[in-house]
C-alpha positions in Angstrom: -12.9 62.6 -15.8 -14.6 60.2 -18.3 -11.1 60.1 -20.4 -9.6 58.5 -17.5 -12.7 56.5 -16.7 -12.8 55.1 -19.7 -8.8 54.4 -19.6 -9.7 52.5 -16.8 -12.3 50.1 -18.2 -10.1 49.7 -21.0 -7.0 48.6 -18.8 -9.8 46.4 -17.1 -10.8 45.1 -20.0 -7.6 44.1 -21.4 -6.8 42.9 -18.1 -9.7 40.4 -17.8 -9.1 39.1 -21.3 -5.7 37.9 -20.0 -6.9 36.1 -17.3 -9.7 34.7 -19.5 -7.1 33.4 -22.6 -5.1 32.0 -19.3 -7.3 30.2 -17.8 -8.3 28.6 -21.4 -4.8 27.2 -21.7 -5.0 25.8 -18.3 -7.8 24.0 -18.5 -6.8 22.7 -22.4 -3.9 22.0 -20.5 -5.0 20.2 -17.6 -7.9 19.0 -17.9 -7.8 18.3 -22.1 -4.6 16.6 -21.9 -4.6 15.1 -18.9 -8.3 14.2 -19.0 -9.7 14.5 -22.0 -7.1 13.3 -24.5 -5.4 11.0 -22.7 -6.0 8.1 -24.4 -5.0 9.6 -27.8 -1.7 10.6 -25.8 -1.3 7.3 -24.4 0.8 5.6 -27.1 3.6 8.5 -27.0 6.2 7.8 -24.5 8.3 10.6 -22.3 10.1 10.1 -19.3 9.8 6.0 -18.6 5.9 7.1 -19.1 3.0 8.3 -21.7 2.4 11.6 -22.4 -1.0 11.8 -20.8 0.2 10.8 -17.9 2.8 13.2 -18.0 1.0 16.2 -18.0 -1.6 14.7 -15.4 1.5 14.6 -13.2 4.1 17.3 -14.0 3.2 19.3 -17.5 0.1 21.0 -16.2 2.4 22.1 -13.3 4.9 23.8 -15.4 2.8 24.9 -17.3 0.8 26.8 -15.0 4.0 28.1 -13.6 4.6 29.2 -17.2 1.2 30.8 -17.5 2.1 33.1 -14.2 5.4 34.0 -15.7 3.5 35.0 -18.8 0.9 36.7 -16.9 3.2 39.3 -15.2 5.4 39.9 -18.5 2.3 40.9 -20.0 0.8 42.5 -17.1 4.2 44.6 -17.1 3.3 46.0 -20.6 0.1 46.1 -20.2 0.8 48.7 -17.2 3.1 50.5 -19.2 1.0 51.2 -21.9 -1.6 52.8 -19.7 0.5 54.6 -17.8 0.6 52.7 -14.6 4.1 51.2 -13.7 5.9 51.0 -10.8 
């Protein structure tokens, strides 16, 4: 009973440090380079556009949309190496 109690709090621990280093590179993300440091990224152009502007508008976007894809490959071994899979 407290082997698998304490195999849960791990898997919950694990499982909430993932969400925690996620949410960090969103926010760097969104709100440091689209915020924050976009007047350093000004000067570099992409698209017809700058940079900061850029991820204001489309990079934090994709790259939350990367962040879930990375959340459920890792969430996938994560589950698999407590013994919880599908």
């Amino acid at each position: 009973m407290a082997d698998k109690k304490s195999n849960a709090e791990a898997y919950w621990a694990a499982n909430i440090r993932l969400i925690a280093g996620c949410l960090v590179v969103w926010a760097l993300v969104s709100y440091g380079c689209a915020i924050l440091l976009r007047p350093l990224l000004a000067s570099i152009p992409i698209g017809g556009t700058d940079l900061g502007f850029w991820f204001a508008q489309q990079g934090s976007i994709l790259t939350f949309i990367g962040i879930i894809f990375f959340y459920v490959w890792k969430m996938n071994r994560l589950d698999k190496q407590f013994g919880l899979e599908e």
